[in-house]
C-alpha positions in Angstrom: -22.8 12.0 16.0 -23.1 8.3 16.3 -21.0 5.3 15.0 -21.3 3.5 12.7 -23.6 -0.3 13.1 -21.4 -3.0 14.8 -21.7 -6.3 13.7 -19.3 -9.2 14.9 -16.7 -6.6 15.6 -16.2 -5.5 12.3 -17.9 -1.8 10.8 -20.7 -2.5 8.4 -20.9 0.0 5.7 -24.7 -0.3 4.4 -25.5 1.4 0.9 -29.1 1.9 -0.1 -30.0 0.6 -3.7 -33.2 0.4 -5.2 -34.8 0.8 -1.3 -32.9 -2.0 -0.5 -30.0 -2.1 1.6 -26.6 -3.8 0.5 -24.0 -4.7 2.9 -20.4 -4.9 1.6 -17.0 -5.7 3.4 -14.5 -4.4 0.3 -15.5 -0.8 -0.1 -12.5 0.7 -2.5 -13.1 -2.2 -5.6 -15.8 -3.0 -7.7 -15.4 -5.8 -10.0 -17.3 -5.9 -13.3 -18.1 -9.0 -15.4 -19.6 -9.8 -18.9 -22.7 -12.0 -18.0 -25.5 -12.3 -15.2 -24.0 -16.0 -14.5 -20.7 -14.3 -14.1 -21.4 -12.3 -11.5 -23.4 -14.4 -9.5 -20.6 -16.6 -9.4 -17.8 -13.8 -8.6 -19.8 -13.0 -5.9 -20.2 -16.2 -4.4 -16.4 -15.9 -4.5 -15.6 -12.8 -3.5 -17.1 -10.6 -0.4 -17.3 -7.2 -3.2 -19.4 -5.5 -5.1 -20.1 -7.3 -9.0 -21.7 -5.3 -12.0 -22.5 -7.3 -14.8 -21.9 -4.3 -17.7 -22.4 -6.9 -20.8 -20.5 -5.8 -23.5 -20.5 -1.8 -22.8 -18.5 0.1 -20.9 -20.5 3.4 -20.8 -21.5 3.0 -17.4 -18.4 2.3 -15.2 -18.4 4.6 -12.0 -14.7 5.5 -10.9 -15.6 6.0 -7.4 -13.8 2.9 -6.9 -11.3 1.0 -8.2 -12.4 -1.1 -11.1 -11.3 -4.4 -12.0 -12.6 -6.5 -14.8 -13.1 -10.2 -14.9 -13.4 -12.0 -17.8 -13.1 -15.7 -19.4 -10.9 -16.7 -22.6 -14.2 -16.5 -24.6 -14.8 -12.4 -23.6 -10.9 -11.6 -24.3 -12.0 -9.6 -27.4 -13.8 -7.3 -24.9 -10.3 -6.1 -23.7 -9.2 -3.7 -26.6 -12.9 -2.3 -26.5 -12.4 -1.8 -22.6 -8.7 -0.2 -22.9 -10.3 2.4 -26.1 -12.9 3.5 -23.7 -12.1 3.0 -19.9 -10.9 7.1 -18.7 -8.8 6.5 -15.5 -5.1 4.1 -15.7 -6.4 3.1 -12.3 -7.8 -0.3 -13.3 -6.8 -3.8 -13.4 -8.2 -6.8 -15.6 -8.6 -10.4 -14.2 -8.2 -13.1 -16.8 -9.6 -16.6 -15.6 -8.5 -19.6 -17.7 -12.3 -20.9 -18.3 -14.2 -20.1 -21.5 -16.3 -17.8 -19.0 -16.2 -17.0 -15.1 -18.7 -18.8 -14.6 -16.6 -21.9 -15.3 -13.8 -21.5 -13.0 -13.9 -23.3 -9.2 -14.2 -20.1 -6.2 -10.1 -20.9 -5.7 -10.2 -19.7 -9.3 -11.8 -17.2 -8.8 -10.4 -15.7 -5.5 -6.5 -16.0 -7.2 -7.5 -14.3 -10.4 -8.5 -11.2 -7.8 -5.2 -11.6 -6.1 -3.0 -11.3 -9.1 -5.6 -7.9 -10.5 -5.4 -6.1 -7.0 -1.4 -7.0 -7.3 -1.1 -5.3 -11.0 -2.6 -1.8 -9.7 0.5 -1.2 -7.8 2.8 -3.7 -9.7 2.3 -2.4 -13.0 4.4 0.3 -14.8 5.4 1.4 -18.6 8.4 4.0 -18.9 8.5 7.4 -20.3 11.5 9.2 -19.4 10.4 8.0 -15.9 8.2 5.0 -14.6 4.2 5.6 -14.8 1.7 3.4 -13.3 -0.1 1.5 -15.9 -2.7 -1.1 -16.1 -1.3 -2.8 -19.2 2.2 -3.4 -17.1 3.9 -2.8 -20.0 7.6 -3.0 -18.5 6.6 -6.8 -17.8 7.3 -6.7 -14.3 6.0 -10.0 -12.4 3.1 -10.0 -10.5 2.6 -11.4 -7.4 0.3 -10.7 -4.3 2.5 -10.2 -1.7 5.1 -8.1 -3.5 5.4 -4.4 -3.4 7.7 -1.9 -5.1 9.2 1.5 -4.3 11.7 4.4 -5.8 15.6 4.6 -4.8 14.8 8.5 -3.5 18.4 10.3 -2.5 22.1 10.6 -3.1 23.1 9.0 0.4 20.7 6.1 -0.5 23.1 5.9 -4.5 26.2 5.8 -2.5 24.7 3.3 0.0 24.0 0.9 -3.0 27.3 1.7 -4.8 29.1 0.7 -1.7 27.8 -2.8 -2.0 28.3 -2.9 -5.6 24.9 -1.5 -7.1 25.1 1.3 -9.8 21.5 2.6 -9.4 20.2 6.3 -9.5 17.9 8.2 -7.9 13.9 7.7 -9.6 14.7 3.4 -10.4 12.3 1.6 -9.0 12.7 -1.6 -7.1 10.7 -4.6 -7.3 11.0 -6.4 -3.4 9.7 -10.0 -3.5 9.4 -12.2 -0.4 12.6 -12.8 1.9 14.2 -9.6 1.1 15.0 -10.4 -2.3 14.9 -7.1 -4.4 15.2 -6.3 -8.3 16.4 -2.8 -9.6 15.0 -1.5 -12.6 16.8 1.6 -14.5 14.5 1.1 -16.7 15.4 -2.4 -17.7 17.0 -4.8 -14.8 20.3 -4.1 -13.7 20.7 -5.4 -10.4 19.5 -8.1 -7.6 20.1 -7.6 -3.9 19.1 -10.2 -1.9 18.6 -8.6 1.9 17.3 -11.8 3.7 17.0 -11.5 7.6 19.7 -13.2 9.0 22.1 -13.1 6.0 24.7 -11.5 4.6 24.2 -9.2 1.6 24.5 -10.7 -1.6 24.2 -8.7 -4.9 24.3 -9.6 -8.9 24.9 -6.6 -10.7 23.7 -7.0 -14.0 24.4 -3.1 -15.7 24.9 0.6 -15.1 21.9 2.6 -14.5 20.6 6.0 -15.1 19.3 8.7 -12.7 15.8 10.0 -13.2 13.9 13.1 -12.4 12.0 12.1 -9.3 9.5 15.6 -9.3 9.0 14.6 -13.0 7.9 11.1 -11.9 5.7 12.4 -9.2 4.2 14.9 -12.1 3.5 12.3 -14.3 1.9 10.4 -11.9 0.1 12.9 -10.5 -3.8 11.7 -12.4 -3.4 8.5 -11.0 -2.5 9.3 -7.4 -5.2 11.7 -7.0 -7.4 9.2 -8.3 -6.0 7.0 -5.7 -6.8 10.1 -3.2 -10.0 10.5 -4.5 -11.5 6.6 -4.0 -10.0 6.6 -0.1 -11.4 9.7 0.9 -14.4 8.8 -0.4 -14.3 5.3 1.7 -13.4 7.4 4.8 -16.3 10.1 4.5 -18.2 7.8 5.0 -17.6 6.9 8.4 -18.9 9.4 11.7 -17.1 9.3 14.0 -16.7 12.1 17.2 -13.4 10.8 17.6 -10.6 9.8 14.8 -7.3 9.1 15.4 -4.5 8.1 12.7 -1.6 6.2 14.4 1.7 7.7 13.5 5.7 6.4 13.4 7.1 8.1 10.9 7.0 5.6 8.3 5.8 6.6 4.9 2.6 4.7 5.4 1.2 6.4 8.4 2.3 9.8 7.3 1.1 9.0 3.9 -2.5 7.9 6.1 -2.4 11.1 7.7 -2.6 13.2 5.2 -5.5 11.8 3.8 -7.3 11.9 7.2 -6.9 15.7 7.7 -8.5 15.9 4.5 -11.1 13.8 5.4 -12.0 15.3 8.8 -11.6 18.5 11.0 -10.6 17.5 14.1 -8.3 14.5 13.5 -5.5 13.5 16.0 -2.3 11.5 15.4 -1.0 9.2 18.2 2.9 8.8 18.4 4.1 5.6 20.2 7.6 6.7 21.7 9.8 3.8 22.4 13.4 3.9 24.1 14.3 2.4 20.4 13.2 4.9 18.2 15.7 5.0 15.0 17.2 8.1 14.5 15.8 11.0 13.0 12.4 10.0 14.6 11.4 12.3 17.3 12.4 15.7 14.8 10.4 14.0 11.7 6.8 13.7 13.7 7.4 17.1 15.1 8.0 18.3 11.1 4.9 16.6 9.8 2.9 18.2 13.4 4.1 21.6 11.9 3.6 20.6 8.0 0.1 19.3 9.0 -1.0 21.6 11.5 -2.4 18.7 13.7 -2.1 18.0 17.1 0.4 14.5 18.4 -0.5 12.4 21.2 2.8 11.2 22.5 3.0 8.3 24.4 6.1 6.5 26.0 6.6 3.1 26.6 9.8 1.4 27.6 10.3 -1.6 26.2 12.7 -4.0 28.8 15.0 -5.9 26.6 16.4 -7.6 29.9 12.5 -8.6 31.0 11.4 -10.4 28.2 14.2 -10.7 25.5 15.1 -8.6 22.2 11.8 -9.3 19.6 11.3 -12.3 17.5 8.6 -13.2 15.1 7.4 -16.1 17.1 7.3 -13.5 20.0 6.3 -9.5 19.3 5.9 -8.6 22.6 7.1 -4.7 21.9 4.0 -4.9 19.1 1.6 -5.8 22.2 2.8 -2.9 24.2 2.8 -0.6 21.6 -0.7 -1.2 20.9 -1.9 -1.7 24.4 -1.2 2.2 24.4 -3.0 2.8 20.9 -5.9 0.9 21.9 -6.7 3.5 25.1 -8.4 5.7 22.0 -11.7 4.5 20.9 -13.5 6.4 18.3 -12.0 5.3 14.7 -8.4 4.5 14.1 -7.3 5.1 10.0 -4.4 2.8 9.8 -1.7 2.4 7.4 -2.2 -1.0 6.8 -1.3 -2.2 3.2 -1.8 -5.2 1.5 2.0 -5.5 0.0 3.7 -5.6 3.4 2.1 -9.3 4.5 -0.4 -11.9 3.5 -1.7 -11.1 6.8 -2.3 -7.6 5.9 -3.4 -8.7 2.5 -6.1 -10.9 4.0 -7.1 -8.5 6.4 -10.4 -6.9 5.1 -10.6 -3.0 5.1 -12.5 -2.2 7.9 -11.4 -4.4 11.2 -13.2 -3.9 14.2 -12.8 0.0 14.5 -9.9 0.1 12.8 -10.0 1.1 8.9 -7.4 1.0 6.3 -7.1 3.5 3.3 -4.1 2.9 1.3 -4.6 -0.9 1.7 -4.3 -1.2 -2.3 -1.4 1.3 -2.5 2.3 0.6 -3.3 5.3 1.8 -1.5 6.1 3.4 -4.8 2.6 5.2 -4.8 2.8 6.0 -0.8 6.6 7.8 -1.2 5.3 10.0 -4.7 1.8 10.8 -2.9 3.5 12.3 0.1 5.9 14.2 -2.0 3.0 15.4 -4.1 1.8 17.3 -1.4 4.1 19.0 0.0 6.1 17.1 2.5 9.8 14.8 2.8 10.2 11.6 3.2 11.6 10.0 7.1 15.7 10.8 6.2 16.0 6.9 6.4 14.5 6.6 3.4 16.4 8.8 1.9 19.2 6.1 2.6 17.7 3.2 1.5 15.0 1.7 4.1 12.2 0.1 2.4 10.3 0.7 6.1 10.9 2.5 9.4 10.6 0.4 12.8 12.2 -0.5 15.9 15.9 -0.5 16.0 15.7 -4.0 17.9 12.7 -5.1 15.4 13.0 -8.8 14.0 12.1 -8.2 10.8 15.2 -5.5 10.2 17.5 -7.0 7.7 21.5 -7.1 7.8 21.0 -3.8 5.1 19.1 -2.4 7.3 21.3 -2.8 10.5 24.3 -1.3 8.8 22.2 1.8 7.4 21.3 2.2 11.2 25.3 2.1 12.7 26.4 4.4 10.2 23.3 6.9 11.1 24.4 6.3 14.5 28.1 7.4 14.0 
């Protein structure tokens, strides 16, 4: 089997239309538009794939994530699309120009932001919070920020220790710097988790506790829709060799379950560090059992006394760890997501042989999808991380620290 074409270090994927060939960087979203004009200028934008469907919606094709652009003078169009579309997988970008092809690229290129942000940002509530297109909880929007569920008891009593009364199944909003809003359905609390702070909290009501199997049921279309558009990005790579970088953090474990469905022989490559967190070591031998595949382990030792504990002007321990990744050629599915960074969020899908799956997912979307199939969560989530690294890593939060002393204890 050979790989895929090269072309300045990033994979081309090359589809064949019409006996000619199309080259695309964005391989998960297809954006469809009103007008010929329209598209031509969304494309001149944007590096994706434009359909120009008119004013009929017979012919969308799910095999990708669908988002909809359209001016103030096609807004009638929306009712018509919402009566017809058959996934809640979709996202609508509204551009503040009688049509597209009015609006500067900058325009253009925001109004995508915001529609890639609403597929994991936007909820409506039914006995438990449902991914929805319409957003109809009224959450904000906002390209770099992500959301996830309060999952546990230990994580309830964590929050009610610093004066939070949230349940199990609420769902929190993070926005930049830590700064975190809990929803139970409606907003009853802010924590503000800033790195290099002290906690500060606003509680703002009581909340209720909600049925997390019941949310991950009712969820359950949407995410294996999700499933469905990734594993149909990474079938289409051939690869001899494919390796899925692991840590234990929901995103690569929620990575690697889509790879072994995706591939036969698929190997995950454990970084061990002499500052694991806790739990760490027994959680990637659980999901090597639960998975049946087999773990590379490599150690590294990062020396604090050498070079310093981490900053984010200096990662070094983020060199090391993937100077010892990087000995594996073939492709490497990584767990990449666009909510964690406007690095990541910039970052196209495929990067040099490196591809990322769940790039559009949510945190929200990553914890239900591995407990859809089967398998729990890192313990620390279960007491209220929003992500598992380092125990020396810059980026852990004050929260964060304290979670780690008492798991210590």
């Amino acid at each position: 089997m050979g790989d895929p074409i090269e072309r300045d270090s990033n994979l081309i994927l090359e589809d064949v239309k019409d006996g000619k060939k199309h080259i695309n960087t964005i391989h998960m979203i297809r954006v469809y538009v009103k007008g010929r004009k329209d598209a031509k200028a969304v494309k001149h934008a944007l590096n994706v794939e434009v359909v120009n469907i008119g004013d009929k919606f017979d012919s969308i094709d799910y095999d990708k994530i669908p988002i909809f652009m359209f001016g103030r003078e096609d807004l009638k169009l929306i009712e018509k699309l919402e009566d017809t579309v058959s996934t809640n997988l979709y996202s609508v970008a509204i551009i503040n120009k009688k049509r597209v092809r009015n609006a500067r690229l900058e325009e253009i290129r925001n109004a995508f932001e915001i529609a890639k942000a609403k597929i994991r940002l936007g909820f409506r509530f039914d006995s438990v919070f449902i991914f929805s297109p319409k957003n109809e909880l009224g959450i904000e929007i906002h390209p770099d920020y992500d959301c996830y569920f309060v999952i546990g008891e230990e994580f309830e009593k964590n929050l009610e220790e610093i004066g939070v009364n949230v349940y199990e199944g609420s769902l929190v909003l993070r926005k930049l710097y830590g700064e975190e809003y809990y929803y139970s359905p409606n907003l009853v609390g802010i924590v503000y988790k800033k790195i290099g702070e002290r906690i500060r909290v606003k509680s703002l009501g009581i909340g209720r506790r909600f049925d997390i199997d019941k949310t991950v049921k009712k969820n359950e279309k949407v995410l294996k829709e999700l499933e469905k558009i990734s594993m149909n990005f990474l079938k289409r790579f051939n690869f001899e060799e494919v390796y899925v970088p692991v840590s234990g953090g929901k995103d690569s474990t929620a990575t690697l379950i889509l790879a072994k469905k995706c591939f036969k022989d698929v190997k995950a490559i454990y970084v061990k560090t002499n500052y694991d967190p806790p739990f760490t070591d027994e959680y990637i031998d659980y999901i090597e059992r639960k998975l049946n595949v087999e773990v590379i382990e490599e150690v590294v030792h990062f020396d604090v006394k050498k070079y310093g504990i981490p900053t984010h002007e200096n990662r070094w321990c983020t060199a090391i760890k993937m100077k010892a990744i990087k000995k594996y050629g073939g492709l490497r599915i990584v767990g990449d997501r666009d909510a964690e960074s406007r690095t990541r969020r910039l970052r196209p899908e495929i990067y040099g042989n490196e591809v990322f799956p769940i790039k559009y997912w949510s945190g929200a979307m990553v914890q239900l999808y591995i407990l859809m199939n089967g398998l729990k969560l890192h313990p620390l989530y279960y007491k209220g991380f929003y992500r598992i690294g380092c125990t020396i890593c810059p980026s852990l939060s004050d929260w964060e620290k304290k979670l780690l002393t008492k798991s210590l204890i």
